[in-house]
Structure formats: structure tokens, C-alpha cells
C-alpha positions as CSV (number, residue, x, y, z in Angstrom):
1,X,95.9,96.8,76.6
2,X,98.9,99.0,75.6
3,X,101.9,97.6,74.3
4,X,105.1,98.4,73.8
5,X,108.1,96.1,72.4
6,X,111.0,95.7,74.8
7,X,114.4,95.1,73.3
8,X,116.9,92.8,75.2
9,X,120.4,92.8,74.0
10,X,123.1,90.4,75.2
11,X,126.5,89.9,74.5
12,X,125.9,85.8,74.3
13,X,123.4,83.6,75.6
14,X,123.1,82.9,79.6
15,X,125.0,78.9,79.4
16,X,125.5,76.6,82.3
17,X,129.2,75.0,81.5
18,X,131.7,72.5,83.1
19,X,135.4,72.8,83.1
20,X,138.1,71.6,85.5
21,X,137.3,73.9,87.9
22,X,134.0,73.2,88.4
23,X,130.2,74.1,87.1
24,X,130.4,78.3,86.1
25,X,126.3,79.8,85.9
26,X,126.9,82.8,83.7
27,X,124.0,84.8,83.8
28,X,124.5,87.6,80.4
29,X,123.1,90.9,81.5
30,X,121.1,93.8,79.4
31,X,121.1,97.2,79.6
32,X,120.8,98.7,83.4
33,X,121.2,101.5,85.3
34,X,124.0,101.2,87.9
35,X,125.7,103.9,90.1
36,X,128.4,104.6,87.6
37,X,124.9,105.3,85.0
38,X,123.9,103.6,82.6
39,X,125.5,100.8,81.3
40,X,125.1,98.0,78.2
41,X,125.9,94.9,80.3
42,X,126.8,95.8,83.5
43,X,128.6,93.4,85.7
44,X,127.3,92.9,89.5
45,X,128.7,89.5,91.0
46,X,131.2,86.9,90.8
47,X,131.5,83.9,92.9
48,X,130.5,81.0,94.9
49,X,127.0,79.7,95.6
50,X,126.7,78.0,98.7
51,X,123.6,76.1,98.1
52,X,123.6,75.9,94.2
53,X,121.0,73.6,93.5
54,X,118.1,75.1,95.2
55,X,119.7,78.6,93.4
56,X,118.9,76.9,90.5
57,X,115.3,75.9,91.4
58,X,114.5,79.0,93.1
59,X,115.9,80.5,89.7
60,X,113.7,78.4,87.7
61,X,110.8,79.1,89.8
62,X,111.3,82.9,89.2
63,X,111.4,82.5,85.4
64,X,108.6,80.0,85.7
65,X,106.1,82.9,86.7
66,X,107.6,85.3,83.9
67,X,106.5,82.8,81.4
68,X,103.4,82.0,82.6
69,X,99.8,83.6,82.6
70,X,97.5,82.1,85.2
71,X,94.0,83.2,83.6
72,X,92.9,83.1,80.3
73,X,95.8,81.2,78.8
74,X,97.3,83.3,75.1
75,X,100.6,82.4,73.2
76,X,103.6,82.9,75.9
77,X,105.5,85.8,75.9
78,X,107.9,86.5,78.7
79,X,110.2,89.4,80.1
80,X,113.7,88.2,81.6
81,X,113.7,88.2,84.9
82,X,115.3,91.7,86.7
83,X,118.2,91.0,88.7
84,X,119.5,93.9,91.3
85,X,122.6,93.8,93.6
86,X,122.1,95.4,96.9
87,X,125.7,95.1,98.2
88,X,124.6,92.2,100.4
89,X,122.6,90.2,98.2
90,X,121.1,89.2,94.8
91,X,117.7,89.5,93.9
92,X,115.5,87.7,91.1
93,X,112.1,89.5,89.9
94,X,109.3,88.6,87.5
95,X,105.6,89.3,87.1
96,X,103.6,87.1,85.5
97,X,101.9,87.7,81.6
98,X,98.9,87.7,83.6
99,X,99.8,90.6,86.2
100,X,98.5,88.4,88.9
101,X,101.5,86.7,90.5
102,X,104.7,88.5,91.3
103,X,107.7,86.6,92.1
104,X,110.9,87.0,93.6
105,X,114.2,85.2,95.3
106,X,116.1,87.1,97.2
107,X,119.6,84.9,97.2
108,X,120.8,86.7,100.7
109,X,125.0,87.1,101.8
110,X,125.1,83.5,103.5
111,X,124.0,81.9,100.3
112,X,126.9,84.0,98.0
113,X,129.3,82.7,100.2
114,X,130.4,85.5,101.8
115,X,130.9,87.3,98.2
116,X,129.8,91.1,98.1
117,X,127.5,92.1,94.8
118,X,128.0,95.3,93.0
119,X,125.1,97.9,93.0
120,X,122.4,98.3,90.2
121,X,119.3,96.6,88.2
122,X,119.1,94.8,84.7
123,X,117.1,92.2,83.2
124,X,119.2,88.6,82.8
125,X,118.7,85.7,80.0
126,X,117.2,82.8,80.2
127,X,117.0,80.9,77.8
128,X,115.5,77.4,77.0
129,X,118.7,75.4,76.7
130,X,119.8,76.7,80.1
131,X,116.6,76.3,81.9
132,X,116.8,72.5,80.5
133,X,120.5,72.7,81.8
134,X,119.3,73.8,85.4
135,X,116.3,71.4,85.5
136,X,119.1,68.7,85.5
137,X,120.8,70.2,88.2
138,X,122.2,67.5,90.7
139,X,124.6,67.2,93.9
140,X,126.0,70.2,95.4
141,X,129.0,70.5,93.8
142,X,130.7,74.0,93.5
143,X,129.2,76.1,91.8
144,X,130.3,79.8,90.4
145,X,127.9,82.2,89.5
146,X,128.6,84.8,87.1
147,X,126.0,87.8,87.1
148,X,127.2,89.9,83.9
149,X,130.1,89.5,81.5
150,X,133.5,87.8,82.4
151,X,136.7,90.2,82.2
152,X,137.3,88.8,78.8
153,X,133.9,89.6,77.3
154,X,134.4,93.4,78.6
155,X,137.3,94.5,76.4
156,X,136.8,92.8,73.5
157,X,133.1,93.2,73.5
158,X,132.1,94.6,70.4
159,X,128.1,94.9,70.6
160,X,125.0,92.9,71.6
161,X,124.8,89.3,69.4
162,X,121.8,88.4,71.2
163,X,118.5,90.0,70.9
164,X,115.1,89.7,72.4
165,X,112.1,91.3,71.9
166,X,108.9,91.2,74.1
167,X,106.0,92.7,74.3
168,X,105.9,95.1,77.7
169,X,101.9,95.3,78.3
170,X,101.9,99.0,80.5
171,X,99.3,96.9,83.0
172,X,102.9,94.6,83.8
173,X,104.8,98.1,84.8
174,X,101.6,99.4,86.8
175,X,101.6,95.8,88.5
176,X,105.2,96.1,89.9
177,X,104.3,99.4,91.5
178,X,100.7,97.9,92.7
179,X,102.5,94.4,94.4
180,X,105.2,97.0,96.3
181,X,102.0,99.4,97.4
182,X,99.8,96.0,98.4
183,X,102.6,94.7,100.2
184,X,103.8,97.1,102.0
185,X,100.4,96.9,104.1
186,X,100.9,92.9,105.1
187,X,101.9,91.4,108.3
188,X,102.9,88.2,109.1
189,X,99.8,85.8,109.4
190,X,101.8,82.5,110.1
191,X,104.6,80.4,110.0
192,X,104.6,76.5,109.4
193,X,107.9,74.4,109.5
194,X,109.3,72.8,107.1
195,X,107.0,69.3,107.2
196,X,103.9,71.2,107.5
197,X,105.0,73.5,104.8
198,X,105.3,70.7,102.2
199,X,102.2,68.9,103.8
200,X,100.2,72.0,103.1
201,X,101.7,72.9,99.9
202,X,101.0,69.7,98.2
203,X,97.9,69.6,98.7
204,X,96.9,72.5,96.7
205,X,96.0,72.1,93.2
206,X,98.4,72.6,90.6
207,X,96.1,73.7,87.6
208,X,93.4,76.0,87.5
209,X,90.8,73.7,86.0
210,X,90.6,71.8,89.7
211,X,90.7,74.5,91.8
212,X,87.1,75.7,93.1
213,X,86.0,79.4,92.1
214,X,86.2,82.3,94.4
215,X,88.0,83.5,96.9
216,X,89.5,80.8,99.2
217,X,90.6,81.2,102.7
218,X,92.7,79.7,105.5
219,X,93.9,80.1,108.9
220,X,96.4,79.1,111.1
221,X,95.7,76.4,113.7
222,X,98.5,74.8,115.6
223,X,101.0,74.8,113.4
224,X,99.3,74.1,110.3
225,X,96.7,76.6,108.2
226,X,93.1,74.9,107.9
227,X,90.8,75.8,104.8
228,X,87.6,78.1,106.6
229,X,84.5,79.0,104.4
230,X,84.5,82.4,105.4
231,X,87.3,85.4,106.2
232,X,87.2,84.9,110.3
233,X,89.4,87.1,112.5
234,X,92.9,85.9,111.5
235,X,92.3,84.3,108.2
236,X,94.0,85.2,104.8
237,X,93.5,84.7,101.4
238,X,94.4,82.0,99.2
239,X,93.3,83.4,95.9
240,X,93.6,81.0,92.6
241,X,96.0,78.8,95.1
242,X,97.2,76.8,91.7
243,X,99.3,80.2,91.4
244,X,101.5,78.7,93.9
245,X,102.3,76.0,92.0
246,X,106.0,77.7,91.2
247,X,107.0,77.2,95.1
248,X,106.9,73.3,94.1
249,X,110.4,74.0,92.3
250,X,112.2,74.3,95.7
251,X,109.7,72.2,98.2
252,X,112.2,69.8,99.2
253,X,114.5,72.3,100.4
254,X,112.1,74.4,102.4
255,X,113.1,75.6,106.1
256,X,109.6,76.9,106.7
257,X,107.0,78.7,104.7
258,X,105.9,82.2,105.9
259,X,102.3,83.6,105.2
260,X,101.3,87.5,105.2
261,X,98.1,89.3,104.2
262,X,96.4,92.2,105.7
263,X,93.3,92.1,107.8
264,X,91.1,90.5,106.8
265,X,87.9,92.5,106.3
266,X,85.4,90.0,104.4
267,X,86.9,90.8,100.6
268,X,88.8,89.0,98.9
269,X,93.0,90.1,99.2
270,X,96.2,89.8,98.3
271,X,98.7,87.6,100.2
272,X,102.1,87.0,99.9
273,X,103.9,83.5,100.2
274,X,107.3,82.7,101.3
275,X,109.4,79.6,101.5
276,X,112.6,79.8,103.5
277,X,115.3,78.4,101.8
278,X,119.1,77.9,102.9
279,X,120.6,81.6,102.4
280,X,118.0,82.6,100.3
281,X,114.1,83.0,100.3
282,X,111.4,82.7,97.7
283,X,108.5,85.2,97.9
284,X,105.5,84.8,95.3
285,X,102.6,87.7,95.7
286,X,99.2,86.9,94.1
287,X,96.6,89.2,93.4
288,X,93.0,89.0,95.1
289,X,91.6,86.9,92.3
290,X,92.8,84.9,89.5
291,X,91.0,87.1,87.2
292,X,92.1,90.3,88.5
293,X,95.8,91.9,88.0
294,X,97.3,94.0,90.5
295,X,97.3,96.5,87.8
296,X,94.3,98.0,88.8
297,X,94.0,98.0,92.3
298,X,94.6,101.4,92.5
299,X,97.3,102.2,95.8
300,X,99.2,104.1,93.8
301,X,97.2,106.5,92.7
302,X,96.6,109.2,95.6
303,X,100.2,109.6,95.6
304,X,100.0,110.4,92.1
305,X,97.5,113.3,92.2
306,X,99.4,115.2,94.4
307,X,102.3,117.8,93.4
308,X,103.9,117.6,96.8
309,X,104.8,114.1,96.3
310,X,106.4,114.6,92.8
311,X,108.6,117.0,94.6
312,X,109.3,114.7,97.5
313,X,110.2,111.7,95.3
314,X,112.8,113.8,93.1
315,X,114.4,114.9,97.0
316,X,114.2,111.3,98.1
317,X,115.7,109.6,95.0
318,X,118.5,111.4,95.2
319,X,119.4,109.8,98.4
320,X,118.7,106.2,97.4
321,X,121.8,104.3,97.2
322,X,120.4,100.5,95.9
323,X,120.1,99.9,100.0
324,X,119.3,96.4,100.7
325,X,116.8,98.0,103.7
326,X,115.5,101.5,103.3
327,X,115.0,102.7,106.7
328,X,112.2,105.8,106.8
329,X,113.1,107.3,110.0
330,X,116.5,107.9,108.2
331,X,115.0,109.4,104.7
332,X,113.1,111.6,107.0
333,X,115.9,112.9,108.7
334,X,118.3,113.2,105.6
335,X,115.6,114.8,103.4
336,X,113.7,117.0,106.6
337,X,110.5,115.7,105.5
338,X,107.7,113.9,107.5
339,X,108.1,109.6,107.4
340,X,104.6,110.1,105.8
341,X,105.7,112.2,103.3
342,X,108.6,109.8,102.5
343,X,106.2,107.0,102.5
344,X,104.6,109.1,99.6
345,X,107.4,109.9,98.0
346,X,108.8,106.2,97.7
347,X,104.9,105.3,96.9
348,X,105.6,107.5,93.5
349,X,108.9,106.2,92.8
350,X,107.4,102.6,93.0
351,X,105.3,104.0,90.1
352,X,108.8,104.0,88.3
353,X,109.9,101.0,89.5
354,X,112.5,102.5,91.7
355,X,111.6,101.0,94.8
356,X,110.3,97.6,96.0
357,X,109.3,96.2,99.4
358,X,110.6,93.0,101.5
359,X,108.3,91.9,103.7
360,X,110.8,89.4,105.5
361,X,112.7,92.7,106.4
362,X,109.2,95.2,106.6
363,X,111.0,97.9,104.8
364,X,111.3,98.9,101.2
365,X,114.4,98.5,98.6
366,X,116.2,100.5,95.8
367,X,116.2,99.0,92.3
368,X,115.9,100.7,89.0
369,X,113.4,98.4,86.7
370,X,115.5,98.6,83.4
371,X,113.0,99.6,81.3
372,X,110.6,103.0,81.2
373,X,108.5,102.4,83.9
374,X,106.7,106.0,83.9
375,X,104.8,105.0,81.2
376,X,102.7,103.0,83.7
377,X,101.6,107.0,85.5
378,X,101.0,108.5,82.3
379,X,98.9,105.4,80.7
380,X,96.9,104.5,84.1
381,X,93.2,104.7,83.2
382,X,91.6,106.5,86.1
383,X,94.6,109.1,86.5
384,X,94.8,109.9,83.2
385,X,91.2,110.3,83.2
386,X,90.3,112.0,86.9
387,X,93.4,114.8,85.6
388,X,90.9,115.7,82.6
389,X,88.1,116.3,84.5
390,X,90.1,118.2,86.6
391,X,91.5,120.1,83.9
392,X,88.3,120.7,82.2
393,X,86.3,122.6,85.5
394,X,84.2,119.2,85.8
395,X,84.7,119.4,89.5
396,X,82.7,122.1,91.5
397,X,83.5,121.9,95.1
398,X,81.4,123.0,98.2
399,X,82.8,122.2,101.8
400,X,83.3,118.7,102.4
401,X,81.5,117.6,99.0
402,X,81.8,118.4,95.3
403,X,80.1,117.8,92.7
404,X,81.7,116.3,89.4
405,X,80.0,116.1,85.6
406,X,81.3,113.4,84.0
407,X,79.7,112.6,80.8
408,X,75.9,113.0,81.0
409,X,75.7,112.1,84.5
410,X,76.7,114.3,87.7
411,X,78.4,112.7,90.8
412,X,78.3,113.7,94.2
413,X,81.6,113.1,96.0
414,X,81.6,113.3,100.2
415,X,84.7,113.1,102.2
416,X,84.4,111.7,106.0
417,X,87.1,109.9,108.3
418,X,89.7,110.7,105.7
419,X,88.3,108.9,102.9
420,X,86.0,110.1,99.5
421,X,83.3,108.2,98.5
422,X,81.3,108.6,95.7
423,X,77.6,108.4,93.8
424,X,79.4,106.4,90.9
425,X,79.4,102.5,90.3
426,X,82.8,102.0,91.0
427,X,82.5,103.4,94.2
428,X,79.3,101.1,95.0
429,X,81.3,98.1,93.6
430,X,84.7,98.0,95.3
431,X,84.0,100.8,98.4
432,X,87.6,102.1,98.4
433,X,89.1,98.6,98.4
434,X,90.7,99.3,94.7
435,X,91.9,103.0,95.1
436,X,89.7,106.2,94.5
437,X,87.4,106.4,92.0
438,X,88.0,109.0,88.8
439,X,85.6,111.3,90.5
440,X,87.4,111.1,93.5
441,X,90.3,111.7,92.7
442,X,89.9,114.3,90.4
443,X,88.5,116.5,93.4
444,X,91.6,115.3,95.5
445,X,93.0,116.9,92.7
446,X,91.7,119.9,92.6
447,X,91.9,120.5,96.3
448,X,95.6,120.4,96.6
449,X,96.1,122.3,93.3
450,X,97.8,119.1,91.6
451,X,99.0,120.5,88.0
452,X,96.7,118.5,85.9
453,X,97.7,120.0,82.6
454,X,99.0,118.0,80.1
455,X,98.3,114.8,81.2
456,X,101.4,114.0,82.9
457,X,102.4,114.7,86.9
């Protein structure tokens, strides 16, 4: 797995303290990009919390999954969670060390009492000591939140004293773009209230050495979800369901708990889970298996062999504006290109980590991820791969096939009902469910005239 060390620099530690005024959260920031540029701590809220204890736990939830790695268990190492302010609301990410569960709360207007947030993405600390401090968290006294240094801390900063470094696997920045793409295609499955919700949520297992192998499904009946053996009409996936175990942070406090998944076509999926919280909602995304990262499931990638989308991203980030809601039909008319083509476009910049996607609202997000997310186009396996066979006159097309040499062996790729298949293993294992093949994509390639030179789009 390729590594790369990510350096976090604070001004002071994130602190939960008590004065006469009351309880202040002050959350330090990191470097970010917000619409002013880039900036060293940039400062995006400042006051009240209307339901500060289940802020806390919802907050604690979201660093629980950056710490943790649900399969095959190594020494921890965890990326702060990435904050964003959308003008109307806050929003806490993280992705597991695993690349299997993404995360995030979405603290929404009525929960920042009536506050506006600034615009812009950076990562925020949290520390031990303050997750300890949170943890004992009681009463719903007032609470003020701080998201980035007080007016004090801005002229007489000097320079970071606080510094983290972490290790930034490229398969965690491919997994951010992969959860958006994956998500994107839900629909809500069901929705349980708040005593079903707990009923049903206690009753899965909390660690991984109980929980039964495979894929697991359920499906709504009434108004609970029943466990079924097999992926009926209506069911979703509950893959490695002790990956939920973070929602227990904020149970008590649930409204209701929302499912969404796709179709279920007999494979195992992704589904997303959502507990409703007062002013705010919790969302964690787990891959298909425990096993498997969203890293590689491949969404991303046929808008990344085209040239048409590289152009299309650089028109349509230009008109981003950290929207809470990014409405297509909008982009479309702004830009005078095709809702498909924006799809595409926003597709790439997820690649970047410029866009995410809310399923409560069905529409995608701005955010700059505050680190160098392209790395995770021009270190993906297949696309750096399929562009060399491209490059190198592997791919020989005639009519609606092509051949491609790869290696020793020669592939045969066929394209019907808008979809390549393929003569290769990875093509007999997964049958388009992951992305395109190498092979596949590397004729894709070819037949739009993609630049392939270079390695990079």
C-alpha cells in the first residue's frame, strides 16, 4: 500500500474548558483551503450548540471510526477528522484505517442555534485528553463551540506548537471518492423509529469475532428490518454489521434510524446507515464486505479515462461555492453542459475530494479534503495500468470488440447494452460490479482518444 506521511499543525491542542460563562469546545484547526485560499488555521464557526451532548457523542463517534480498522487489526494510526462549513451547517468526516467504513455528522442550522458557519474544509484535533473530556459529557448545559482559533490566538499567533504526523495510505483518498460514487446510487430502503431503531441496533454484534461470515441481509417488515438468508426484492446489506458499532455512541438520542442501499441484485453491497439525531444526523457507509475497502470498487474510474471530463471538472469547479446542496439542473445551466456530463465532472472532482454526497438531501456537496487527494488518480492500480496499455498499442480495436495483449495472454473485450465485458479473470469474478477491468478500460480509452501519456489525466 502506498504511503505518504501527513503533517497536522495546530496552534494548541483541541481542550474542552469551563469558565463562568459556561463549557467552551474549541476545536484547533489545520491547514485548509477556504474561499479567501489557503489558509494555516482557518476559522469557520463560533457559537452555541443546541443539543451539546449528543454533539459530543456524535463527535466521538466520528473520531471513533478514524481510529479504528475493522479487519485485520495493526497498530492504530488515525487522520483528524475533516470538518467543512457549508454556510448552514457543520460537517464531521473520517474513514476508517481500514477503508471500509466511512463516517460522518452533519451538525445541521437548528442544532448551531441559529449561528451561520463560515465556508471551507480542514482537518480538526482530537486528542485523547479531550475525547476523555467528552466521554464525561453530562446535562445540557450551554455549550460554545469554537471551530478554529479564538480572536486572540489570530494576532498573536506565531506558528503551529502542535504537530501530528500520520500516515495517509493513497487506498484512504481513493476510498473518499469510492463512498461519494457508491452512494450517490442509494435510495432509501427504510425507516424505523426511534424504539425500533435501538431495538434493532442492539442487537447486532459489537465485535467481529461474533459476528457470522458473509454477507448478511435484512429487510423491512412493518416497521422493523428482519434478518433474510438471501437478497429478496427489497432487502439490503448488512455487511460486517459490528461496523456499526460507532452509532452506539448517540443510541439514546436517536429520532429514527434511516437505511439506504441500492437494488439489490444477489451480491453483496454497500449500505449506508443513518441515525437521526436532534439538529444533526449521523451517517456511517460500510463497504460490501469487512474485508474489502471501498478503495477498489472501481466507480470512479470511467470518469477518469475520459478527456472530456477533465475538462468538465475544471468548468464545473469553478462554480462550486462550498454549497450545502449542489443542485445539477443548476450546474448544467451555469456551465451549458449536459446534467450527465456534470455528473461526470463532479464524479472526477470526487477523485480530489472536492465533492461529497448527502443522501438525506440526494444531492452532492462542496468540500476541499485538506490534503492532496489527486494522488489517489495517479496511484489507482487499474488506471494507471489500463493508460499503459493504452499507450503502448496493446489495444487493437475492430467494431464493437478489441482485442488487448496484456502480458503473454490476449483479451478479447465486447461491448453490448452500454457495458464492456471482458475474457480476463476480473471480469469473470466481479461481472462489472467493481468498475471496468484494465482491459476494459484501456479500450474505453482508446476510443474516445483519452491522453494517456504520461501516466496522469
Amino acid at each position: 500500500m502506498t504511503r505518504s506521511v501527513q503533517a497536522l499543525a495546530y496552534s494548541r491542542p483541541s481542550a474542552l474548558d469551563s469558565s463562568q460563562r459556561g463549557q467552551l469546545l474549541g476545536l484547533e484547526t489545520s491547514g485548509g483551503l477556504t474561499p479567501r485560499g489557503i489558509e494555516s488555521h482557518p476559522r469557520f464557526f463560533s457559537g452555541l450548540l443546541t443539543s451539546p451532548r449528543i454533539a459530543a457523542r456524535g463527535l466521538l463517534a466520528v473520531a471513533d471510526v478514524a481510529s479504528a480498522r475493522y479487519y485485520r487489526t495493526a497498530p492504530p494510526s488515525s487522520l483528524d477528522p475533516v470538518v467543512t462549513g457549508n454556510g448552514d451547517r457543520l460537517r464531521f468526516e473520517s474513514f476508517s484505517g481500514c477503508c471500509g467504513v466511512y463516517a460522518r455528522l452533519d451538525v445541521l442550522q437548528e442544532g448551531l442555534d441559529g449561528a451561520r458557519t463560515d465556508h471551507g474544509t480542514t482537518n480538526v484535533d482530537v486528542n485523547n485528553p479531550l475525547r476523555e473530556a467528552l466521554s464525561r459529557m453530562a446535562g445540557d448545559d450551554p455549550l460554545h463551540l469554537r471551530v478554529g482559533p479564538d480572536e486572540l490566538a489570530v494576532t498573536t499567533l506565531d506558528g503551529p506548537v502542535v504537530e501530528k504526523k500520520v500516515p495517509l495510505p493513497d487506498r484512504w483518498l481513493r476510498g473518499f471518492a469510492e463512498a461519494q460514487v457508491v452512494s450517490a446510487g442509494f435510495d432509501l430502503r427504510a425507516e424505523l423509529s426511534t424504539a425500533e431503531a435501538v431495538r434493532f441496533l442492539r442487537s447486532l454484534p459489537r465485535s467481529s469475532g461474533n459476528a457470522s461470515r458473509g454477507a448478511q441481509w435484512v429487510i423491512p417488515a412493518g416497521k422493523t428490518l428482519r434478518p433474510t438468508t438471501r437478497p429478496v426484492a427489497g432487502a439490503v446489506c448488512l455487511p460486517g454489521p459490528e461496523r456499526l458499532v460507532a452509532l452506539q455512541r448517540v443510541l439514546r438520542h436517536a429520532t429514527s434510524l434511516r437505511v439506504y442501499g441500492p437494488v439489490a441484485d444477489g451480491a453483496a453491497s454497500a449500505s449506508a446507515w443513518e441515525v437521526v439525531l436532534p439538529g444533526m444526523r449521523l451517517t456511517l457507509t460500510l463497504s460490501p464486505e469487512a474485508s474489502r475497502g471501498f478503495s477498489g470498487e472501481g466507480g470512479v474510474l470511467d470518469a477518469l479515462a475520459t478527456d472530456d471530463a477533465a475538462a468538465d471538472a475544471e468548468l464545473v469547479s469553478v462554480l462550486l461555492a462550498w454549497e450545502p446542496r449542489i443542485d445539477l439542473a443548476d450546474l448544467a445551466e451555469q456551465s451549458g453542459l449536459t446534467v450527465e456530463r456534470v455528473r461526470a465532472a463532479l464524479t472526477r472532482l470526487g477523485t480530489a475530494g472536492r465533492v461529497g454526497y448527502d443522501l438525506a438531501d440526494a444531492s452532492y456537496f462542496h468540500r476541499e479534503l485538506p490534503y492532496d487527494a489527486d494522488r489517489a488518480e495517479r496511484h489507482n492500480p487499474r488506471l494507471v495500468a489500463a493508460r499503459q496499455l493504452a499507450a503502448s498499442g496493446a489495444v487493437v480495436l475492430d467494431g464493437d470488440t478489441a482485442a488487448v495483449a496484456s502480458g503473454e495472454r490476449r483479451y478479447q473485450v465486447r461491448e453490448g447494452d452500454g457495458m464492456l465485458s471482458c475474457t480476463c479473470q476480473w471480469w469473470a469474478d466481479y461481472r462489472g460490479r467493481r468498475g471496468p477491468c484494465k482491459h476494459a478500460l484501456a479500450v474505453r480509452m482508446v476510443r474516445r482518444g483519452a491522453p494517456v501519456a504520461g501516466g496522469a489525466a
